[in-house]
C-alpha positions as CSV (number, residue, x, y, z in Angstrom):
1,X,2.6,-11.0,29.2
2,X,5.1,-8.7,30.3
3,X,5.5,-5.1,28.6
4,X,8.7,-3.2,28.9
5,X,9.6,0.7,28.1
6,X,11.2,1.4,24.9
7,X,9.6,5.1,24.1
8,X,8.4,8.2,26.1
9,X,6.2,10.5,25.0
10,X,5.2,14.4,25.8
11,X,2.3,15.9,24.1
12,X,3.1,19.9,22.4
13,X,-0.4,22.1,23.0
14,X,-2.0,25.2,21.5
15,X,-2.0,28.2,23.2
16,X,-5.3,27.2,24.4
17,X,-3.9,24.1,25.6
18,X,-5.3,21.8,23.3
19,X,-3.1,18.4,21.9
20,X,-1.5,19.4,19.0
21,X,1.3,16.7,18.6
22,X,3.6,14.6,20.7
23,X,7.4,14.2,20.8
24,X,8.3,10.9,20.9
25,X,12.1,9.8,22.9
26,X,14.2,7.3,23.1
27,X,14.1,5.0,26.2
28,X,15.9,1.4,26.3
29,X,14.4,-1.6,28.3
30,X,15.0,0.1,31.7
31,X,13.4,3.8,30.7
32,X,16.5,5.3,30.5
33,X,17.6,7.8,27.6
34,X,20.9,7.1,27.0
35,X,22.3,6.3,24.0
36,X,25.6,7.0,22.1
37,X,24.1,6.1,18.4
38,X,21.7,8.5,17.1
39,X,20.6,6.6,14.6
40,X,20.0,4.3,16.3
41,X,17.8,6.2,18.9
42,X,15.8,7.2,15.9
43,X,15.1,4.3,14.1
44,X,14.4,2.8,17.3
45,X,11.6,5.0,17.7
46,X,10.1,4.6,15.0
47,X,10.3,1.0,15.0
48,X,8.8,0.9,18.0
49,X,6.1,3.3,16.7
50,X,5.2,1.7,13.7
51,X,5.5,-2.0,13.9
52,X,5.0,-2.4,17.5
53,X,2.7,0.1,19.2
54,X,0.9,1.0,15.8
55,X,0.4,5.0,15.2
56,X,-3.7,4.8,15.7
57,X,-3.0,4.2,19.9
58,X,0.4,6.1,19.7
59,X,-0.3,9.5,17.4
60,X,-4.1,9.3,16.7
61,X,-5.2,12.4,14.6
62,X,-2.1,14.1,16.1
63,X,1.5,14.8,14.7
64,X,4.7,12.5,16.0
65,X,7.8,14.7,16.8
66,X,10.7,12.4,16.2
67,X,14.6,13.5,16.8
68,X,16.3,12.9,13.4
69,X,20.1,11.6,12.4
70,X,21.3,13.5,9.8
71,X,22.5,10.2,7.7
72,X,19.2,8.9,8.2
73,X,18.0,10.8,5.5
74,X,20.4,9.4,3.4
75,X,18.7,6.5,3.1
76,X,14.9,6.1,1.4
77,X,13.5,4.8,4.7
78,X,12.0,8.5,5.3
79,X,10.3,7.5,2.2
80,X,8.2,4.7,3.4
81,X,6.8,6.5,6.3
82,X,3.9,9.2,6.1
83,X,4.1,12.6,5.6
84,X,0.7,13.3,7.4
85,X,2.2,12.0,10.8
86,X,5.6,13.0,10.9
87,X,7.4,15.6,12.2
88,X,11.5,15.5,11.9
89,X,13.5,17.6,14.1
90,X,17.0,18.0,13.3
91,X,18.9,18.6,16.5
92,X,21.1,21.8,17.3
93,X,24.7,19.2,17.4
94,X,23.3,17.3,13.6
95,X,26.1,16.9,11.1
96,X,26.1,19.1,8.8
97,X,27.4,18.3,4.6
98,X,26.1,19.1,1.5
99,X,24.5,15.8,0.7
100,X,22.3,15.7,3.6
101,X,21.3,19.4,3.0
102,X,20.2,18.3,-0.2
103,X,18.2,14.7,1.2
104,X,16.1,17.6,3.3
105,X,15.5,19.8,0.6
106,X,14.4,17.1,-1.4
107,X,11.8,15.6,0.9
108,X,10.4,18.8,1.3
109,X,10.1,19.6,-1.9
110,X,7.9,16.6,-1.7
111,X,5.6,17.5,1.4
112,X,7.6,16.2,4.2
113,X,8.0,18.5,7.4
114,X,11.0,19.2,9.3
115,X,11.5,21.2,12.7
116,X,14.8,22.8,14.5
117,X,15.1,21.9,17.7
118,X,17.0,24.0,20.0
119,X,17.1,26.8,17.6
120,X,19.0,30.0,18.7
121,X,20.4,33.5,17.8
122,X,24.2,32.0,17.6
123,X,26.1,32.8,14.9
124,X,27.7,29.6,14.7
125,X,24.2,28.4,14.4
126,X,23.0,30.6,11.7
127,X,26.1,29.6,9.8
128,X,25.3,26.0,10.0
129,X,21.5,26.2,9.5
130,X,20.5,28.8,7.3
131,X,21.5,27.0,4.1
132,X,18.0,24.9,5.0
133,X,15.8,27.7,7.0
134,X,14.1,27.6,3.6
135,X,12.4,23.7,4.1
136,X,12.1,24.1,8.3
137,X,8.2,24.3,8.9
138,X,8.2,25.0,12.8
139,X,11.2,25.8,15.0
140,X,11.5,25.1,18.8
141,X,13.4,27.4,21.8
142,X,14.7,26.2,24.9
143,X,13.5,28.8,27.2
144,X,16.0,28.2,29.8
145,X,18.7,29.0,26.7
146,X,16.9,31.7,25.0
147,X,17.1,35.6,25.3
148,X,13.8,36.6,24.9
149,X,14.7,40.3,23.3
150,X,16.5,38.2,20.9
151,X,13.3,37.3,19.6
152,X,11.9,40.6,19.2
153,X,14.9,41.3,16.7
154,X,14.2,42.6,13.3
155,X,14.6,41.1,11.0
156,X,13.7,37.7,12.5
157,X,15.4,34.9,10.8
158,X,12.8,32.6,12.6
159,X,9.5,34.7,11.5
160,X,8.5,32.4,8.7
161,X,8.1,29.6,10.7
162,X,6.1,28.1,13.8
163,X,7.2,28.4,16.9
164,X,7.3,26.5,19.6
165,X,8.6,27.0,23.4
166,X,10.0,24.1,24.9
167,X,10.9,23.2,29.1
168,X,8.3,25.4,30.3
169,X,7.6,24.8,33.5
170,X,5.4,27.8,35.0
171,X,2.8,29.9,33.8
172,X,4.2,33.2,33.7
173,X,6.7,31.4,31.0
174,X,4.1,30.4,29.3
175,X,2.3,33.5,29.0
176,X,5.4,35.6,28.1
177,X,6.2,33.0,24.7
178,X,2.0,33.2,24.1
179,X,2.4,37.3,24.1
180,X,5.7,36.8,21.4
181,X,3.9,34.9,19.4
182,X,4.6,31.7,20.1
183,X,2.5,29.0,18.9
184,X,2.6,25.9,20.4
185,X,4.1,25.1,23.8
186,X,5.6,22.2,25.9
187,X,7.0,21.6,29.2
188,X,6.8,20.1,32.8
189,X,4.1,23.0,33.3
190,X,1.4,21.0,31.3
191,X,2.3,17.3,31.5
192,X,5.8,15.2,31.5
193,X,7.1,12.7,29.5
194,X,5.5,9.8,29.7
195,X,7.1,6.8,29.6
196,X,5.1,3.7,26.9
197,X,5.3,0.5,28.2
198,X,3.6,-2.6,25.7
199,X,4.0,-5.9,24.5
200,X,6.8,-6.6,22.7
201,X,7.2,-8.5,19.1
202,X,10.9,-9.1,18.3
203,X,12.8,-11.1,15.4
204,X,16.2,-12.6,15.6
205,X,19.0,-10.1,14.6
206,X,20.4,-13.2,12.4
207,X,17.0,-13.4,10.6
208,X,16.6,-10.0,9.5
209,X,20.2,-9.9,8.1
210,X,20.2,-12.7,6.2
211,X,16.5,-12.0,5.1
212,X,18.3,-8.3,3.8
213,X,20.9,-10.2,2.2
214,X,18.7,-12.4,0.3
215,X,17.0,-9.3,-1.1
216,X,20.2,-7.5,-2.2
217,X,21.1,-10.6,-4.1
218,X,19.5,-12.0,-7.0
219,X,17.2,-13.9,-5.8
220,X,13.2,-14.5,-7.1
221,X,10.4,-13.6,-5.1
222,X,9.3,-16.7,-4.0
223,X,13.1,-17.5,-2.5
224,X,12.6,-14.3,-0.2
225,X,9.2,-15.3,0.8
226,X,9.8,-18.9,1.9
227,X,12.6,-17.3,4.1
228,X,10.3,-14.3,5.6
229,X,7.2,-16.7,6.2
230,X,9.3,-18.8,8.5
231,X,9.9,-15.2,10.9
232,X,6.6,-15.1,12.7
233,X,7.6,-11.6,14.4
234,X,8.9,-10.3,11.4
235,X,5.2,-11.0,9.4
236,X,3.2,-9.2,12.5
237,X,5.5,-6.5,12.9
238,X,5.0,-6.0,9.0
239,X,1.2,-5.7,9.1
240,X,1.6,-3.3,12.3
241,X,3.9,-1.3,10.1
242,X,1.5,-0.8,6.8
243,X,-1.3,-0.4,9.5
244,X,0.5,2.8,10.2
245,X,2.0,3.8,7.0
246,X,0.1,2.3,4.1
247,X,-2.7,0.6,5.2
248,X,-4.4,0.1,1.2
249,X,-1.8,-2.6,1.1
250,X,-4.1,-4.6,3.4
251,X,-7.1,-3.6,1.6
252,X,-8.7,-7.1,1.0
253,X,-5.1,-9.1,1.0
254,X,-5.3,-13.1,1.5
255,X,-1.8,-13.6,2.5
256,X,1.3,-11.8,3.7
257,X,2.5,-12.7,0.6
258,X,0.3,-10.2,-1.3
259,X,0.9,-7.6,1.1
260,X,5.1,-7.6,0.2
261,X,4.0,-8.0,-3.7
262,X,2.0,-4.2,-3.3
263,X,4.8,-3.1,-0.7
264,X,7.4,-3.9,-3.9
265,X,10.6,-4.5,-3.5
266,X,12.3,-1.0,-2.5
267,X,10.0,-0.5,0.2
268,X,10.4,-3.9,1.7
269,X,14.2,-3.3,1.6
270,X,14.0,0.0,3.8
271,X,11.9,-1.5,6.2
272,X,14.3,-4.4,7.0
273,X,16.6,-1.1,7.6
274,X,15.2,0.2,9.8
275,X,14.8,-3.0,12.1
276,X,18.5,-3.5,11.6
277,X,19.1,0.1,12.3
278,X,17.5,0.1,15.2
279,X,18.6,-3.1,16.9
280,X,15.6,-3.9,17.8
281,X,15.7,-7.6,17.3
282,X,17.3,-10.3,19.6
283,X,20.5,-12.4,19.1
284,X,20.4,-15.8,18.3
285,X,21.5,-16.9,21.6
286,X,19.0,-15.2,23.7
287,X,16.2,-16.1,25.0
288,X,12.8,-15.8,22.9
289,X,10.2,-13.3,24.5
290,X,6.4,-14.6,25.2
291,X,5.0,-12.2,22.5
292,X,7.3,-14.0,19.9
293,X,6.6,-17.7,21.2
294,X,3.1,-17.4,21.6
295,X,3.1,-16.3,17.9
296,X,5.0,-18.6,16.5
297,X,3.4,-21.7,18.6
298,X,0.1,-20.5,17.2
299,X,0.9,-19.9,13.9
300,X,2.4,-23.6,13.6
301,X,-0.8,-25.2,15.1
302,X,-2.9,-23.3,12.5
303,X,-0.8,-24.7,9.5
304,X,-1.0,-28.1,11.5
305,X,-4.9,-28.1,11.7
306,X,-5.1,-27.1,8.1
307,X,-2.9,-29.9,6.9
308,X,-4.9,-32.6,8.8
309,X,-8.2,-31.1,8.0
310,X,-7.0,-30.5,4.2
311,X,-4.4,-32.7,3.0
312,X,-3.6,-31.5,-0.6
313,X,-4.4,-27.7,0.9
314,X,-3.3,-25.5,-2.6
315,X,-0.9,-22.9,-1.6
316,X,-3.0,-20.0,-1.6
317,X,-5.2,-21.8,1.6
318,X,-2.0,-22.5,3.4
319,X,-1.4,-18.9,3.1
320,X,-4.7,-17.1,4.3
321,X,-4.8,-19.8,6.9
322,X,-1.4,-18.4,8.1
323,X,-2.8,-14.3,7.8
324,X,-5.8,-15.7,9.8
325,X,-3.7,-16.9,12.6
326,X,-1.4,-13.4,12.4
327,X,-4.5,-11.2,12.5
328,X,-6.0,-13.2,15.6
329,X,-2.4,-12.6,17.4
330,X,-3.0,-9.1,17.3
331,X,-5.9,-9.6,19.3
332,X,-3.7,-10.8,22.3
333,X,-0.7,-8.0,21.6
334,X,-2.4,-5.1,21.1
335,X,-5.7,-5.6,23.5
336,X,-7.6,-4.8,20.9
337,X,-11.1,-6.8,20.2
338,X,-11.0,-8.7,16.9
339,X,-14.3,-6.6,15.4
340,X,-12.2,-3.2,15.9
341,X,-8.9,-5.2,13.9
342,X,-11.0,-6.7,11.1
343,X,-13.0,-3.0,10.7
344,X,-9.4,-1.3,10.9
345,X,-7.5,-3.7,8.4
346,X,-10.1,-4.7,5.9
347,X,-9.3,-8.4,5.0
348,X,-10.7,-10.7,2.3
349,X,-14.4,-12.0,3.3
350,X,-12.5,-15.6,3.3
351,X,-10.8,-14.5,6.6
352,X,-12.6,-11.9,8.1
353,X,-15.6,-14.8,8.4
354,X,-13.1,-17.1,9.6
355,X,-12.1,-14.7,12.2
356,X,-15.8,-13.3,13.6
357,X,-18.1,-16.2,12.5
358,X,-15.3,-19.5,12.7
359,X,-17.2,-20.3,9.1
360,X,-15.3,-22.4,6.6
361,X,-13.0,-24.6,7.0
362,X,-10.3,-21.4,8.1
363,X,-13.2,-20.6,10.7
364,X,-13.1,-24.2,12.1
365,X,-9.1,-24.6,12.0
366,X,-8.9,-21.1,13.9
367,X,-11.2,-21.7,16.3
368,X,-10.1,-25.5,16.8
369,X,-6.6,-23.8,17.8
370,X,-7.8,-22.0,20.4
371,X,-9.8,-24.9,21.7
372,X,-6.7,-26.6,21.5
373,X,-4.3,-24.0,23.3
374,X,-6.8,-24.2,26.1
375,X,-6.3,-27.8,26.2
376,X,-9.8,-28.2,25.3
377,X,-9.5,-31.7,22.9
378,X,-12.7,-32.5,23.0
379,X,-14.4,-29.5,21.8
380,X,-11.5,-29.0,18.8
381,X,-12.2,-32.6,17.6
382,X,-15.9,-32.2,17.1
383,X,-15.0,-28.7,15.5
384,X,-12.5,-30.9,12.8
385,X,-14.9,-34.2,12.7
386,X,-16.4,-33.2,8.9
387,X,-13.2,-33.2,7.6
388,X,-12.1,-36.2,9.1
389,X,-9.6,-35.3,11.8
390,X,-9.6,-38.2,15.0
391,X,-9.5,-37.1,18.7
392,X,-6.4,-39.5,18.6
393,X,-4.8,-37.0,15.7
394,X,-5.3,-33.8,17.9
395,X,-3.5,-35.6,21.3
396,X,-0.5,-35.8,19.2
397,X,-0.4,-32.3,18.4
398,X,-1.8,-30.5,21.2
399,X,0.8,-27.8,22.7
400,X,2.4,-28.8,25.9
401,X,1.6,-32.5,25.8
């Protein structure tokens, strides 16, 4: 499968040089950083963070650093993410009004973290910022813009919060800003970006639209599932995303289903947001990536399987046997052996055997498909011969043929 760039990263250290956090940056498919929507840059990011890469290979135990549009925290999408793992700076050029002074104040007040970045002795700057010093945990100085007796000034504005010296690139820099004070550090001195290449999982613009549409309308529950089952990319991207932000929604689920009814509504909402924010998806015209094929070709064999092996399947099959064939794609997109995804997500015992141990009749349809993507008939069929499915059955349906 091919992986392509879409974030860098640069890891923020102690002043004994120790990991403390990482920024994260915007990078489109060809690693470069530019970008004329902000929002967009941001959402992209952590789109990219949280239903692609997943936040247990990207952040760890760490914090994420993440540039922040000011009419991003307009919306509740801040809401759905942690406030364990995040970090938002609010760039030296951010728009500036009364309303989005307040969206800050507000999700600090409720244990969210914010950070200036590019913070500076200006006047103009003080003018603009200090209504908010109040909520700003850590603040971060260019050194190459930055008057060091400035900081020595009393009183300091800044002294309340953490600080943190930024494009350092030798050590007598760094040991100056370690002698102020300084407490955390990053730079070319100790490691550069890094750019984040990995698989990639994408939905059709079209599809997330008219999937946000339906939701803004009046329609029931089960109308907004039967359109969100059919987006394969969508439905892995979603578990990725409460892997990362939520991950008791999992706890024991049998179906995708189950995990949007614990999401609720709201929450669901924001998260189609942020995909649409982020144009992250493809149009309708273009061509499908392998990550999204592969998934969807899989997913359909599954349900195939199931309804040969299990003609009157009740629903509720129908929809762990789809979960069983999303959990075991995650195997093949993130590299990551099935034992470590079962331990990490904690499925129902009716899937987790199906996955490790092929038992049941999910077990047998599972491991019948990938006897069956291999081109291996012979071995699926004797898999599927207690429930009555014919060699002759499985030619017709065998990818490729």
């Amino acid at each position: 499968m091919t992986k392509r760039p879409t974030l860098a990263r640069q890891p923020i250290l102690n002043g004994d040089e120790t990991i403390f956090g990482y920024e994260f940056y915007y990078r489109d498919e060809e690693g470069k950083c530019s970008f004329d929507d902000p929002r967009r840059a941001t959402s992209s990011v952590l789109v990219n963070l949280l239903n692609q890469i997943g936040t247990k290979s990207s952040i760890g135990d760490h914090l994420a650093f993440i540039n922040t549009d000011g009419p991003l925290l307009l919306t509740d999408i801040i809401r759905t993410l942690p406030k364990d793992k995040f970090v938002f700076e609010l760039t030296e050029d951010m728009r500036h009004t009364a309303q989005i002074h307040e969206a800050i104040r507000y999700y600090h007040s409720i244990g969210y973290r914010f950070a200036l970045d590019n913070a500076s002795f200006n006047p103009d700057y003080f003018e603009r910022f200090a209504p908010i010093f109040e909520c700003m945990e850590f603040a971060k100085f260019d050194v190459n813009q930055t008057d060091i007796e400035q900081l020595n000034s009393r009183p300091n504005p800044y002294g309340q919060m953490k600080l943190i010296a930024q494009r350092i690139e030798f050590l007598e820099v760094f040991e100056a800003y370690r002698m102020l004070g300084f407490h955390y550090f990053q730079g070319f001195y100790f490691a550069k970006s890094h750019l984040i290449t990995h698989n990639h999982i994408d939905p059709k613009n079209g599809d997330v639209l008219s999937l946000f549409s339906l939701l803004q309308s009046d329609a029931s529950f089960e109308e907004i599932y039967n359109s969100f089952k059919q987006q394969c990319a969508l439905s892995l991207q979603l578990i990725q995303f409460l892997t990362s932000t939520t991950p008791q929604h999992l706890d024991k689920a049998s179906s995708v289903k189950e995990m949007i009814e614990r999401m609720g509504k709201n929450a669901f909402m924001q998260w189609l947001l942020l995909i649409i924010y982020s144009k992250s998806g493809t149009s309708s015209t273009g061509e499908v990536n392998e990550c999204t094929l592969l998934s969807q070709k899989r997913v359909n064999l599954v349900l195939k399987l199931l309804t040969l092996a299990s003609p009157n399947a009740n629903p509720s099959l129908i929809e762990s046997a789809r979960l069983v064939a999303l959990y075991s794609l995650l195997e093949n997109l993130l590299n990551i052996p099935i034992e470590q995804i079962i331990h990490d997500l904690h499925p129902s015992d009716e899937i987790k055997d199906a996955l490790l141990v092929s038992s049941g009749i999910l077990g047998r349809v599972y491991s019948a498909t990938i006897k069956l993507e291999n081109g291996d008939i012979t071995t699926a069929s004797l898999l599927l011969k207690s429930y009555g499915v014919t060699h002759e059955q499985l030619e017709m349906i065998i990818p490729n043929r």
